[in-house]
N, C-alpha and C positions, 0 to 999 in steps of 0.2 A: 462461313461465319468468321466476322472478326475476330482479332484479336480480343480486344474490349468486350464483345458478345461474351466469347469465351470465359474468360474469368468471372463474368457476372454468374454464366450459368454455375460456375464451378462452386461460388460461392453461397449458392440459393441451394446447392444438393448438399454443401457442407453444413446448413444452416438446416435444412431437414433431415440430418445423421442425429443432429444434436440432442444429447441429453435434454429430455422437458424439462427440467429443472433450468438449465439454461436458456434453453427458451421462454422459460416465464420469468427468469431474469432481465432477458432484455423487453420484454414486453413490459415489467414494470418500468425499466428504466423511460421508455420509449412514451410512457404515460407519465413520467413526474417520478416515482418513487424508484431508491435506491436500493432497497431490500425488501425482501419477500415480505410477504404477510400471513406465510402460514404457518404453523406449526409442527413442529418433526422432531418428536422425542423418544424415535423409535429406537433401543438399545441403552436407554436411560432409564436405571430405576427411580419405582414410584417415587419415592423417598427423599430423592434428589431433584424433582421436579419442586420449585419453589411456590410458596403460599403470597397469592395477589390480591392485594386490596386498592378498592375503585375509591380514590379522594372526589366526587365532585359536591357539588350544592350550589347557592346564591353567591354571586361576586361579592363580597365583603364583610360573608359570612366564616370566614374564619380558615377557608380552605390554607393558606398555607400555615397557620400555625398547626394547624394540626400533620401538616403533612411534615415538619420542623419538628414535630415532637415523634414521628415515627421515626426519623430520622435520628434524633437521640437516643430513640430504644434501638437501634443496629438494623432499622429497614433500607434497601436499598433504595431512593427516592427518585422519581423522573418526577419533572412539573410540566406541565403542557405536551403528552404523548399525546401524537394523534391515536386515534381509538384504533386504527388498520394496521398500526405497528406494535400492539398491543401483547399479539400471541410472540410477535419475534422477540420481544422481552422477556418473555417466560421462559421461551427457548436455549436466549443464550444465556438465563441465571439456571437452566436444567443441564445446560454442560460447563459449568465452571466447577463442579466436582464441589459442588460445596458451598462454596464463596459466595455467595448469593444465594441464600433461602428461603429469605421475601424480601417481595419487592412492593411499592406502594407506586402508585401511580394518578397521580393529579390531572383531571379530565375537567377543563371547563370550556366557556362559551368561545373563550378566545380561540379556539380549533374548533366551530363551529361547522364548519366546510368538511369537514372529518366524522363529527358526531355523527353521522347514520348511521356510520360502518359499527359503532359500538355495542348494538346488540347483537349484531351478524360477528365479530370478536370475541364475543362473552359467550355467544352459543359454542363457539370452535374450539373455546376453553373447558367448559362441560363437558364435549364430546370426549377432550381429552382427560378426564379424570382432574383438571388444573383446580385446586381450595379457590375458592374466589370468596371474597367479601366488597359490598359495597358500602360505603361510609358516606350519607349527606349531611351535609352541614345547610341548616334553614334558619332563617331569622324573618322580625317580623318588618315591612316596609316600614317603619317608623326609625326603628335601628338603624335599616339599610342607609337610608335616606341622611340620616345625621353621621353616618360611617364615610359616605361619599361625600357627604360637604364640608367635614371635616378636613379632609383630605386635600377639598378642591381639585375633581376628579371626576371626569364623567362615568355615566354606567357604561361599559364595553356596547351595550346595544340600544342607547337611549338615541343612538343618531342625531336628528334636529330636533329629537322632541325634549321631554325633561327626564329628571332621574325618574321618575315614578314610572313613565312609560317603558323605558329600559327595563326596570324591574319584572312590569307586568311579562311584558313578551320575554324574557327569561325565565319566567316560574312558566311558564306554559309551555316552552320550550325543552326544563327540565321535569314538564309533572310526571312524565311514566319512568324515569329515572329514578324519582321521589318513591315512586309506587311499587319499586325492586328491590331497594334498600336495604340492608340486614340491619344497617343501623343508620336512626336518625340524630344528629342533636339540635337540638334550637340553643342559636348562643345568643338569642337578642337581647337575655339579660345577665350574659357572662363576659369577667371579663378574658383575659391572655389567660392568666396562671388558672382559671378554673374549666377554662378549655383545655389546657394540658392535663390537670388533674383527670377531666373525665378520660379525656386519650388514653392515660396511664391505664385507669381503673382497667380499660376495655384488651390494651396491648404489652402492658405490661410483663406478664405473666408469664412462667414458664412452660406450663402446659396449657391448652386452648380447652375451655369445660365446654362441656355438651350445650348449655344453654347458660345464659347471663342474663340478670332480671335489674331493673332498676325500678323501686316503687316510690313514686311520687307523689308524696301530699300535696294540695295545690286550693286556693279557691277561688269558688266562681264567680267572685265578683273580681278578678284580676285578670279574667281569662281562661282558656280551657289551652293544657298545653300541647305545642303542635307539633311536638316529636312522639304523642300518649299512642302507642297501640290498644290499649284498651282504659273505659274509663267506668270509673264508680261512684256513685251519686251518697253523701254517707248524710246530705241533707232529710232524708227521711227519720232519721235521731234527734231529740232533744237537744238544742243545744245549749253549752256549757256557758257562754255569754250572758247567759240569763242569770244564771247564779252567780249573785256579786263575790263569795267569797273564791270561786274558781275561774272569774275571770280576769284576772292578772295571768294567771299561769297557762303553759300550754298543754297538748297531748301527750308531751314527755313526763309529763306531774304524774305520779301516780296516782294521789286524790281524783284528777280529770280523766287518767283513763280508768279507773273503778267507777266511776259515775256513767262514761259512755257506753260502758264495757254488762253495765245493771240493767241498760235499758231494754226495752223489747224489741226481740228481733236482731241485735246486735250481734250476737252469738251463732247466731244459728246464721245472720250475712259472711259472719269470719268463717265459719265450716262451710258452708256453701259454696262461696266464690273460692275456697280454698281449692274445693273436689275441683270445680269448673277448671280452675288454672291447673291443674295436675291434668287433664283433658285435653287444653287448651296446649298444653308444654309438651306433651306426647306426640300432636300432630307438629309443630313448627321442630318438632328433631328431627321426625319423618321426616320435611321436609327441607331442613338442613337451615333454619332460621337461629341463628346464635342469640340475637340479643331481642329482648322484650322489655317494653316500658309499659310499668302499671301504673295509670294518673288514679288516686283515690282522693274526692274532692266534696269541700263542705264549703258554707258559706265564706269563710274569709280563710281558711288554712291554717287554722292555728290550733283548735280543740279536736273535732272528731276527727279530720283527717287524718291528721298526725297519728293520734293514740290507734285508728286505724291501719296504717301503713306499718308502725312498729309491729303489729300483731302478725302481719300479714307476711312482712317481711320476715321474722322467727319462723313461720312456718314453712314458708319456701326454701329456707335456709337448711332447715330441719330435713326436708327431702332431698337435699342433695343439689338444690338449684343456688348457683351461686349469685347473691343478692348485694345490692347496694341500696339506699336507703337517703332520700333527696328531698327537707321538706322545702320547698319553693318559695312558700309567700310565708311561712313562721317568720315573725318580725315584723313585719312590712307594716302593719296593726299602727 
């Protein structure tokens, strides 16, 4: 055996001594990436393992403001993590002794080449007991579309085609993303500052509540809205519009909600749907679902919905669900 033989061999029996860890060091290197992707919090308490939230949604739906406004509440922020260096994030905010207790992390199309890995990351985070939340941000192509040409800026994925086709293969791209959610918001009629305001509402806070409710008056002739986990129809009421002397005013008047509030069946919908979401709030804890949006919707959004949503929202509040209260199209009139 040569000499050269020799060393080679020496160095392939040095190379199978080796710690696996090492060797899957260099095997990452050896494919592209520089550090691991797994996670190893072994000898770290729970408590010190940081709380993760997933930024993605629609390209120019609002992703970095809101990831700017986590950032102002004391989140530690990455924008563009591939999703396979995800868990090493959490890792190295579970041994800074502190210093890092959440971290937020901004996933979109532009690491597209990445996104697979991102469910196979989020399960490895579960496994590890890691808080996760996902945050999308959705708007509607009408938005998008005057957001991009405003800009004068293609969509990340519209290639040769136009912005609209970029859109499309991007919502389809993100729909089971959409569909894992804990939280949605549609900003296609917000602007900066009420984008932040919602971020506040949701991350603000010193302690994190069991469940957070948002109930939205909305009407159906504006739309049905596309962040609603559940929706209620309050068109089956009299409505206020007809009576000249209560329709200047909204669901906030008290006259108007004593009027909707006399009708038949009104009463007995507010207890009903009340029990249902007490049912409905039971299973999304089980299931570790933080935030719920209730759309409650009448013809234009301004009489029943409203005077409903008030009612609904007191009572949620009354059990302990902590509730915000959003009428949509009040105004619009």
């Amino acid at each position: 055996m040569t000499e050269h033989d020799a060393r080679r061999s020496a160095e392939r029996d040095q190379s199978h001594e080796g710690p696996r860890e090492e060797q899957h060091e260099r095997a990452s290197k050896e494919n592209g990436a520089q550090v691991s992707t797994g996670i190893d919090t072994a000898g770290v308490p729970d408590t010190a393992i940081p709380e993760l939230v997933i930024i993605s949604g629609m390209s120019g739906a609002g992703r970095s403001t809101a990831a700017k406004c986590l950032e102002d509440l004391g989140w530690f922020v990455v924008d563009n993590l591939p999703p396979a260096l995800i868990p090493t994030m959490v890792e190295l905010g579970a041994r800074s002794q502190g210093n890092v207790a959440r971290i937020a992390v901004v996933v979109d199309v532009r690491g597209r080449r990445f996104f697979d890995n991102l469910r196979e990351s989020l399960a490895g985070l579960a496994a590890k007991n890691v808080t996760r939340r996902i945050v999308f941000l959705e708007s509607s192509d009408e938005a998008l579309v005057r957001r991009f040409e405003s800009v004068r800026r293609p969509h990340p994925l519209q290639g040769d085609g136009r912005i609209v086709d970029g859109i499309a293969a991007e919502r389809e791209l993100l729909r089971e993303l959409r569909g894992d959610a804990d939280l949605v918001i549609d900003t296609s009629s917000l602007n900066v500052h009420e984008l932040r305001a919602k971020m506040d509402a949701q991350f603000a806070g010193e302690e994190e509540p069991e469940l957070r409710a948002t109930v939205m008056s909305f009407g159906f002739k504006y739309g049905l809205p596309v962040d609603a986990d559940l929706v209620a129809d309050m068109r089956f009421l009299p409505n206020p519009h007809w009576v000249p002397e209560l329709r200047p005013y909204t669901g906030l008047n008290d006259e108007v909600a004593a009027y909707v509030f006399n009708q038949p069946g009104a009463k007995e919908f507010l207890d009903r749907y009340a029990e249902l979401l007490r049912l409905i709030s039971a299973g999304y804890r089980r299931e570790g679902k933080r935030y719920v949006t209730i759309a409650i919707g009448c013809t234009g959004g301004k009489h029943r919905s409203v005077a409903m949503s008030e009612k609904l929202a007191a009572r949620l509040a009354a059990e302990g669900v902590e509730t915000v209260v959003v009428h949509r199209d009040m105004g619009r009139e």
